[in-house]
GULO-353545 format. One record per residue: z, x, y of N, C-alpha, C in turn; residue number from 0; residue in one letter. Coordinates in steps of 0.2 Angstrom, whole numbers, plus 5000, padded with zeros to 4 digits. Layout:
! GULO-353545
{nup:Z neast:X nnorth:Y caup:Z caeast:X canorth:Y cup:Z ceast:X cnorth:Y nr:NUM rest:A} .
...
***
This chain:
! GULO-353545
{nup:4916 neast:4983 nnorth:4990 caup:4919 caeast:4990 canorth:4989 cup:4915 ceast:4995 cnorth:4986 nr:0 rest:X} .
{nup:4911 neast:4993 nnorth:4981 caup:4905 caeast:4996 canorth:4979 cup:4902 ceast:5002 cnorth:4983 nr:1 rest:X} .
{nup:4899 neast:5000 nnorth:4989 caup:4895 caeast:5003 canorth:4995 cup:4902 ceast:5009 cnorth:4998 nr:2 rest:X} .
{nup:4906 neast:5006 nnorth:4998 caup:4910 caeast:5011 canorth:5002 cup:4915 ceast:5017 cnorth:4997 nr:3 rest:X} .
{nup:4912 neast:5016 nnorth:4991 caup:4916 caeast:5021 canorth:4986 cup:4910 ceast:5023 cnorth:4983 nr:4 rest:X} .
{nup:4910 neast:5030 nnorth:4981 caup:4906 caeast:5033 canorth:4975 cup:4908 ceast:5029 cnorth:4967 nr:5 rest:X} .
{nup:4903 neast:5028 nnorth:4965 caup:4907 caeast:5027 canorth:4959 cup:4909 ceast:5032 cnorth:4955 nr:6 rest:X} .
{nup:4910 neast:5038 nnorth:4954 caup:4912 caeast:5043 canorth:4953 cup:4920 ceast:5042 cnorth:4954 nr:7 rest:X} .
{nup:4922 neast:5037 nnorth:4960 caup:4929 caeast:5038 canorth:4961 cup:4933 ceast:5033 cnorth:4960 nr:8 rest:X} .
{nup:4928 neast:5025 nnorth:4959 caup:4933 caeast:5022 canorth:4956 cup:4938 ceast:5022 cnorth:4953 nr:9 rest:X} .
{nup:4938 neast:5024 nnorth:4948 caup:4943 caeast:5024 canorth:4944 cup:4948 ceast:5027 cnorth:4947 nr:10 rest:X} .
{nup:4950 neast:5032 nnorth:4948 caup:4955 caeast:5033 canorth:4953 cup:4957 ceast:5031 cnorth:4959 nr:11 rest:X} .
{nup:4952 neast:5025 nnorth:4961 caup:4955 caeast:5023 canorth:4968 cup:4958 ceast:5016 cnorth:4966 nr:12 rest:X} .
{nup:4955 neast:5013 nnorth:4959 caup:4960 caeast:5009 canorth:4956 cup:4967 ceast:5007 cnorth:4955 nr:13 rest:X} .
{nup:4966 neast:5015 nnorth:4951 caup:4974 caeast:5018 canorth:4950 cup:4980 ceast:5019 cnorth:4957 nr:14 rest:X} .
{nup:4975 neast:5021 nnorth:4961 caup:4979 caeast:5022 canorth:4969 cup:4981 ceast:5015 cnorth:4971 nr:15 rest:X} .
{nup:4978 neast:5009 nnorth:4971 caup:4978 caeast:5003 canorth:4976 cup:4984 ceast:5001 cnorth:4970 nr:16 rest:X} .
{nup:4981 neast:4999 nnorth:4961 caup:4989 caeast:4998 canorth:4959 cup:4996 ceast:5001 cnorth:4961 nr:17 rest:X} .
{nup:4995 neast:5005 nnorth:4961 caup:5001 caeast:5010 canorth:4965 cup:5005 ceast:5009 cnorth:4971 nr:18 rest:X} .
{nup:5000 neast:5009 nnorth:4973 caup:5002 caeast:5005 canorth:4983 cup:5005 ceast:4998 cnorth:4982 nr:19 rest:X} .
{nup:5002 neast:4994 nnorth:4978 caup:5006 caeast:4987 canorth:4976 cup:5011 ceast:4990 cnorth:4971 nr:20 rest:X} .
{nup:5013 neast:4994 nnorth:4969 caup:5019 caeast:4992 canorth:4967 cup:5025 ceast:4996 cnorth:4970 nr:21 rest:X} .
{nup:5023 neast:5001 nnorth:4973 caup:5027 caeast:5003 canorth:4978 cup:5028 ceast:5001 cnorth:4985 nr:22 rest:X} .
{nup:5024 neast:5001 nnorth:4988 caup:5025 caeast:4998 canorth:4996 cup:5023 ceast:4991 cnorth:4996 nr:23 rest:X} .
{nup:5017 neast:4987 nnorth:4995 caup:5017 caeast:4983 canorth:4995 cup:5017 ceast:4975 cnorth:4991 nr:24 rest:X} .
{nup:5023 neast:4975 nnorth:4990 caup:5027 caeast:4970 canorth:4986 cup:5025 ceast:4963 cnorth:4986 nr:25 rest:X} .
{nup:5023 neast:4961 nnorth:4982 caup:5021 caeast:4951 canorth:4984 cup:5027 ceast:4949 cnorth:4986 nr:26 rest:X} .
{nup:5033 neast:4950 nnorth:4987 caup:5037 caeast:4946 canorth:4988 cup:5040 ceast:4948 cnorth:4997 nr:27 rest:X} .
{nup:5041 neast:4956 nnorth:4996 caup:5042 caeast:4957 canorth:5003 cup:5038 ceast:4965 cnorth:5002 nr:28 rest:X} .
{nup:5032 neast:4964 nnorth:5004 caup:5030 caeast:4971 canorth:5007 cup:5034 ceast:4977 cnorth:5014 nr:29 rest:X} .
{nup:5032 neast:4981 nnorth:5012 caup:5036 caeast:4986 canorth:5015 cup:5031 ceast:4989 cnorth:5021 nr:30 rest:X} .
{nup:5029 neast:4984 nnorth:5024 caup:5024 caeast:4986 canorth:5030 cup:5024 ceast:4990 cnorth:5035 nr:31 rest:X} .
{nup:5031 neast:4991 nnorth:5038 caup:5031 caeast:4997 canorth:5043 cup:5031 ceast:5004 cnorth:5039 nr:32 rest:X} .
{nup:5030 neast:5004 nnorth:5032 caup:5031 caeast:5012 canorth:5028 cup:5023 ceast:5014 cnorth:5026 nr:33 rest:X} .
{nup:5021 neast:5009 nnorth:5027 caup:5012 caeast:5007 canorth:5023 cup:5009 ceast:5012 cnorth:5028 nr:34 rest:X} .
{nup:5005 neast:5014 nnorth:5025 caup:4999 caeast:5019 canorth:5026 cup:4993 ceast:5015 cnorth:5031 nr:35 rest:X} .
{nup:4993 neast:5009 nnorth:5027 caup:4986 caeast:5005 canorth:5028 cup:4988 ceast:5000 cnorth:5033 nr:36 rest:X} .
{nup:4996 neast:4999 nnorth:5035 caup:4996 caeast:4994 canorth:5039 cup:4991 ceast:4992 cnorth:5044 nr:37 rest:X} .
{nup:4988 neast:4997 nnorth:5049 caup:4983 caeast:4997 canorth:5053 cup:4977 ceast:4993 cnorth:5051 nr:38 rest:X} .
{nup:4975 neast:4993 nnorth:5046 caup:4969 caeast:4989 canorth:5042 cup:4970 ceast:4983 cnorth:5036 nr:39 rest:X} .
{nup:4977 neast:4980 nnorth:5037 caup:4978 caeast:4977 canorth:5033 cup:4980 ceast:4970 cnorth:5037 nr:40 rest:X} .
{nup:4973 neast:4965 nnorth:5034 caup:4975 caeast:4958 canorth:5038 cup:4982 ceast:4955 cnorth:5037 nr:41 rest:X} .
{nup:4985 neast:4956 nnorth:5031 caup:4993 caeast:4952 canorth:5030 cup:5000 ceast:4959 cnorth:5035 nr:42 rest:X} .
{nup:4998 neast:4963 nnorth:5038 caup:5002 caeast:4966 canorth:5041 cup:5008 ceast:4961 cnorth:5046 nr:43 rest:X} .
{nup:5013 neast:4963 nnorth:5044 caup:5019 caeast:4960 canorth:5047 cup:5022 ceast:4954 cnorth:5042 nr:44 rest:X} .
{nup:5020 neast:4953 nnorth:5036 caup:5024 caeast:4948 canorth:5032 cup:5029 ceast:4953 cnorth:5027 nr:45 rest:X} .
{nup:5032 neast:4960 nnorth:5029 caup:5036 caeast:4962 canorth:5028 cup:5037 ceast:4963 cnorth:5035 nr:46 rest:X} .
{nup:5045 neast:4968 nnorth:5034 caup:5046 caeast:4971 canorth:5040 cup:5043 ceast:4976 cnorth:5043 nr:47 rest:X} .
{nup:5042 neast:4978 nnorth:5049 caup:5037 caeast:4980 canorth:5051 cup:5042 ceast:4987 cnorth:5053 nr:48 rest:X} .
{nup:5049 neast:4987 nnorth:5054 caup:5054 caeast:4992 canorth:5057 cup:5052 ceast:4998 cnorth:5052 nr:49 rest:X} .
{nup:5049 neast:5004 nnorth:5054 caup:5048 caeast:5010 canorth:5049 cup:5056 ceast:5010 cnorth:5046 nr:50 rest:X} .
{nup:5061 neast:5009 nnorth:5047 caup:5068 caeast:5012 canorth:5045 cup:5070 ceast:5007 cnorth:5041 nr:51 rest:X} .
{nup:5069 neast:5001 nnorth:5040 caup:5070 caeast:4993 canorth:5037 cup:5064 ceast:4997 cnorth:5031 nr:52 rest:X} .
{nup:5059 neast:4994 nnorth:5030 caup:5054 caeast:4997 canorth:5027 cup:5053 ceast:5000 cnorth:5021 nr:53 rest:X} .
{nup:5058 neast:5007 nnorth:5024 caup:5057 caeast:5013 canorth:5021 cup:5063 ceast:5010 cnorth:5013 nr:54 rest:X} .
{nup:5067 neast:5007 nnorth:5017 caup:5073 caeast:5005 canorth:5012 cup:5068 ceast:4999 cnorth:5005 nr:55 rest:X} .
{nup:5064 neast:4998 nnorth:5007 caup:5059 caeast:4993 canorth:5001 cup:5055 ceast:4999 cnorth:4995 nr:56 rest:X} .
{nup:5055 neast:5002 nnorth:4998 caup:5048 caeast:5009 canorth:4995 cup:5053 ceast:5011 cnorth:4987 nr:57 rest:X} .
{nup:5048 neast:5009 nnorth:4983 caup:5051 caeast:5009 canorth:4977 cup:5050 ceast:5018 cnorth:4975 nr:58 rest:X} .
{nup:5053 neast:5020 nnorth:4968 caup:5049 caeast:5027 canorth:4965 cup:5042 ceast:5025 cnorth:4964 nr:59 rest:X} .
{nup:5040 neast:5033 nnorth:4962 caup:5035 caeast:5034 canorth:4962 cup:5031 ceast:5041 cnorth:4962 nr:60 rest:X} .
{nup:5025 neast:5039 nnorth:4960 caup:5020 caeast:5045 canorth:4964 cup:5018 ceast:5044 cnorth:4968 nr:61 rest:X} .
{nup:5020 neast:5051 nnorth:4972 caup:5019 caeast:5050 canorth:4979 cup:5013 ceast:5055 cnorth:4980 nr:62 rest:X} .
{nup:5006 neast:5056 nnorth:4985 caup:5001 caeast:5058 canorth:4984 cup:4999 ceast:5061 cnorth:4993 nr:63 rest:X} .
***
């Protein structure tokens, strides 16, 4: 991850991934058809995948 981020931005890309895990990406049922990243995410499909199922998982938050 190092290579692919300045360090100047880690910290806030920290803050962002914590965020995605607790809003759309849940350990127990992720919200995979709402995810941003599902294209790039090898666990893609161990929530539901229907954008409208999904959307109903998406906890508050900041939204960015």
């Amino acid at each position: 991850m190092g290579s692919l981020f300045e360090p100047k931005d880690w910290t806030m890309l920290s803050h962002r991934v914590i965020w995605h895990g607790r809003r759309v990406c849940h350990a127990r049922k992720p919200a995979c058809g709402a995810c941003g990243l599902a294209r790039m995410c090898p666990s893609f499909g161990e929530g539901p995948t229907d954008p409208d199922a999904a959307r109903s998982l998406l906890r508050d938050g900041p939204r960015a």
